[in-house]
RODO-2510 file (C-alpha; in nm, 4 decimals, decimal comma):
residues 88
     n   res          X          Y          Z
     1     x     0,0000     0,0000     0,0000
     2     x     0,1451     0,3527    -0,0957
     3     x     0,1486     0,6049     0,2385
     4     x     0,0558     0,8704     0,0068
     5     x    -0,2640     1,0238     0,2119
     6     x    -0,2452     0,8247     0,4981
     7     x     0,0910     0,9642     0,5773
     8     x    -0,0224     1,2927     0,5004
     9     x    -0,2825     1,2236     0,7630
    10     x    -0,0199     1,1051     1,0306
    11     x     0,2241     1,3216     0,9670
    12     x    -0,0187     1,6361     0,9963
    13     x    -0,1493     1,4844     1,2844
    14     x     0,1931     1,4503     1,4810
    15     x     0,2771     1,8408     1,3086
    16     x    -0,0804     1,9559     1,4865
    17     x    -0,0195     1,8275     1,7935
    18     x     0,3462     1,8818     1,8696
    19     x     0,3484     2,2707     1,7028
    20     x     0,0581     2,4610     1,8659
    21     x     0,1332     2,7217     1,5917
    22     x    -0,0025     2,4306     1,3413
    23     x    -0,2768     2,3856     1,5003
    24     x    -0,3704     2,7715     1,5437
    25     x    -0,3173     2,8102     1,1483
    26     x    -0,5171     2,5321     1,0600
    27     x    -0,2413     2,4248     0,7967
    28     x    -0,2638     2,2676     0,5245
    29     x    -0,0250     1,9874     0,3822
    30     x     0,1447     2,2458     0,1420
    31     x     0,2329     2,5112     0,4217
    32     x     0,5733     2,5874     0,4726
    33     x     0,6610     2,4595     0,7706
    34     x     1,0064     2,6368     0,8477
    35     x     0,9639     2,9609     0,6445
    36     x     0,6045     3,0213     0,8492
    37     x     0,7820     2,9615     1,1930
    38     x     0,5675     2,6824     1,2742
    39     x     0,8553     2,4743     1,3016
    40     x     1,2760     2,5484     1,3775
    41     x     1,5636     2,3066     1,3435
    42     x     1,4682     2,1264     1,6861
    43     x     1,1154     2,0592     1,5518
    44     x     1,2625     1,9113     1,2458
    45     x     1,4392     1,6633     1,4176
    46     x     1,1371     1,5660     1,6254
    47     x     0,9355     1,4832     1,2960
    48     x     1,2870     1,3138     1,1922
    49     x     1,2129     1,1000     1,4740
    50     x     0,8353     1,0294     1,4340
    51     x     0,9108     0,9389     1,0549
    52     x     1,1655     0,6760     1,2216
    53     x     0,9459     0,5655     1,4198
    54     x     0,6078     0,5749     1,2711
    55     x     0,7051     0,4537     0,8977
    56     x     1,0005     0,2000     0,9968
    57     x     1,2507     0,4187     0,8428
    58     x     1,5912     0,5793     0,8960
    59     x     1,6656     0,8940     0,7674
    60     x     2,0365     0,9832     0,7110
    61     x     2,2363     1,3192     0,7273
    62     x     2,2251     1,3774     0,3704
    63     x     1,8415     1,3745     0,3640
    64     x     1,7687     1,6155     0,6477
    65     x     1,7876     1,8513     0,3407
    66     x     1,5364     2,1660     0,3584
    67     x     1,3215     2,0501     0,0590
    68     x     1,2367     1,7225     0,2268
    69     x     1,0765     1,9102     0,5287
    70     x     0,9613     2,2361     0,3429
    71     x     0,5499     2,0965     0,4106
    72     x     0,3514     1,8178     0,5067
    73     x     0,3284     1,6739     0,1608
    74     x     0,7312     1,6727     0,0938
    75     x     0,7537     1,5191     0,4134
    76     x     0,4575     1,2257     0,2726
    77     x     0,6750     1,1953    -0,0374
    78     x     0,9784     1,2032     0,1105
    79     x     0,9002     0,9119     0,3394
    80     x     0,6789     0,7252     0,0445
    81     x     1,0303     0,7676    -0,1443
    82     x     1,2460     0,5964     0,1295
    83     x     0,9967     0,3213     0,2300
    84     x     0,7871     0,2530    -0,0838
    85     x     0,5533     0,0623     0,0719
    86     x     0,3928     0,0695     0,4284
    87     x     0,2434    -0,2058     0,6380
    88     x    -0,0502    -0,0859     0,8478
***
């Protein structure tokens, strides 16, 4: 099964409830997420780590790159890219 839309779903899920600033916006999964402030370096690495965890992946220095974070949906693709496939 592709994690197109369902990891949209999860991942703006986790974004909404670990960056209140999400939540007030009411994003949307093409928001920036750094250039709006809703998220800073730190926060990156906390969705690094909810990607790990929640889609069985590991993501390396050279993909903590800013276009793989820059929204929700490069985030979705990102992760679809790395994994291909997710088991639910």
């Amino acid at each position: 099964m592709s994690i197109g839309s369902p990891a949209n779903e999860r991942i703006r899920g986790f974004v909404n409830e670990k960056f209140p600033l999400a939540r007030k916006r009411n994003i949307k999964d093409s928001d920036e997420l750094l250039e709006s402030g809703i998220m800073d370096s730190l926060g990156v690495l906390d969705l690094v780590a909810f990607i790990e965890s929640e889609f069985g992946l590991t993501v390396s220095d050279e993909d903590l790159s800013p276009e793989n974070f820059r929204s929700i949906e490069n985030v979705a693709r990102f992760a679809e890219s790395r994994h291909g496939r997710m088991d639910t």
